[in-house]
C-alpha positions, 0 to 999 in steps of 0.5 A, spaced: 419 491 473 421 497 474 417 504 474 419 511 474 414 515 478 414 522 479 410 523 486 405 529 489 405 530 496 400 533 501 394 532 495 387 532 496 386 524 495 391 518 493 391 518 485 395 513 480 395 516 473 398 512 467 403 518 463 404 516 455 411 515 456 409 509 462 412 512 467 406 514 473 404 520 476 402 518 484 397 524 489 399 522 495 396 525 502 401 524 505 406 530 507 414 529 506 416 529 513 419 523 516 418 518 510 410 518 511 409 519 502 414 513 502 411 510 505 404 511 503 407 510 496 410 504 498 402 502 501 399 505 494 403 501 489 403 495 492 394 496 493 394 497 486 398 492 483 395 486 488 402 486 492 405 486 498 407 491 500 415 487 501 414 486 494 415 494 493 421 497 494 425 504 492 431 504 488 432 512 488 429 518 489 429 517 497 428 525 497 426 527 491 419 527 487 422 523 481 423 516 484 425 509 481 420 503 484 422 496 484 416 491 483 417 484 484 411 481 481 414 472 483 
């Protein structure tokens, strides 16, 4: 399943927010310095969809906010 996620880094707390188009919009309070919102967004998504976190995987977006994640749910 693929998932299209705009990422807000640096937020007060770490939210997941469904948008009417499917797409989700993820706070993070992790800064984007050294790969740590990836990685936190990694933790997050895989937490929410009762995954580990190997089953999560970004496709693109590596540097920007506009990301597209792989989730591996077999």
């Amino acid at each position: 399943m693929k998932i299209l996620v705009k990422v807000i880094a640096g937020a007060k707390q770490n939210k997941i927010e469904q948008c009417l188009d499917g797409s989700l919009k993820v706070r993070l309070t992790a800064i984007r310095e050294k790969n740590k919102a990836n990685q936190q967004l990694i933790g997050l998504l895989a937490e929410h969809y009762n995954l580990p976190k190997s089953k999560v995987e970004i496709l693109c977006g590596h540097t920007i906010s506009h990301k597209i994640i792989e989730i591996t749910l077999s």
